[in-house]
N, C-alpha and C positions, 0 to 999 in steps of 0.2 A: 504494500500500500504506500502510496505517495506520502511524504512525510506532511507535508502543505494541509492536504487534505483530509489528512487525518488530525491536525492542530484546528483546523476550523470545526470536524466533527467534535473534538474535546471540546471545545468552546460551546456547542450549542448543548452536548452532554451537559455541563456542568451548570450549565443556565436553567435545564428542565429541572438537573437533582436538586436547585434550589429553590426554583418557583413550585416543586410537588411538596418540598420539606414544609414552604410558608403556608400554602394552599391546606395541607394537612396540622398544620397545626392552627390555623386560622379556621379552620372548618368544623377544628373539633369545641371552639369555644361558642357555635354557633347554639340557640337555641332551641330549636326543634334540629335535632341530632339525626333522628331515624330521615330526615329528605335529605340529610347528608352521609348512610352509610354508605353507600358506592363509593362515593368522591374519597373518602377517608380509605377504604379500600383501597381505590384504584391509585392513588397519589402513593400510596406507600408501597406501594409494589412498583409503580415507575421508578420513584426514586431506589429502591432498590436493585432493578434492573440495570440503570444510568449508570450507578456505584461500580456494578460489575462491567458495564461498558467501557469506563471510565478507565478500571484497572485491567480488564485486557488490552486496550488499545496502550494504555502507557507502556505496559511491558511487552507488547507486540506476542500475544498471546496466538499460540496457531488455531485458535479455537474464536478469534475476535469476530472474522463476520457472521457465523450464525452466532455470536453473543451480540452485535449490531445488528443483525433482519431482527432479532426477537425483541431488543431493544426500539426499533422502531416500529413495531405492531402494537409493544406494549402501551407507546407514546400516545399513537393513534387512535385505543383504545380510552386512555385516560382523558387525550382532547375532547372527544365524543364527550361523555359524562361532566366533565367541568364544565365545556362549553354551555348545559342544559341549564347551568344554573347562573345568574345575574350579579352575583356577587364578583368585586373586582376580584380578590384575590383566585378565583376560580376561573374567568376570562381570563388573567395573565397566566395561571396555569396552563389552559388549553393552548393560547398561542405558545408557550415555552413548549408545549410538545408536541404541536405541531411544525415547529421549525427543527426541532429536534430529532422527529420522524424522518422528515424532510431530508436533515442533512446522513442520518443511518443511511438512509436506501441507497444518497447519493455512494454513499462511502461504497458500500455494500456493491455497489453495480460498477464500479473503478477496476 
């Protein structure tokens, strides 16, 4: 993998693992909890994913791009669900992983 390319996928990694870290911990102080169990699901399992993306690609893991397609499915999944919901922190979630998505596939398809 192109190292270029792979320093811009780091960069949109670590942007989602932050806006799913904020997203889930902003989501958990909301008050009707149960229209936010997905989101709190889905952000914690992104940023989980992101984490392992993050550290295969740092360490050129020969195992990085099906840990990037799944990292980007799992994005795409999370933007869906935040997206539904109005609250900022949950729109900045969704666009952090859907650019995030974005830049996996690109990696992914190099």
């Amino acid at each position: 993998m192109e190292r270029t390319s792979v320093e811009e996928t780091l960069t949109s990694v670590i942007e989602c693992m932050r806006a799913c870290n904020h997203c889930f911990s902003k989501s958990l102080q909301e008050e009707d909890l149960h229209m936010f169990t997905e989101c709190i699901r889905l952000t914690r399992e992104c940023s989980d994913i992101c984490t392992l993306a993050l550290n295969a690609l740092e360490t050129d893991s020969a195992f990085s791009k099906p840990i990037v397609a799944l990292c980007a499915q799992v994005c795409d999944t999370c933007a869906v669900e935040c997206g539904r919901h109005q609250h900022d922190h949950c729109q900045a979630c969704a666009k952090a992983c859907e650019r995030c998505a974005e830049a996996c596939r690109t990696l992914v398809a190099a």
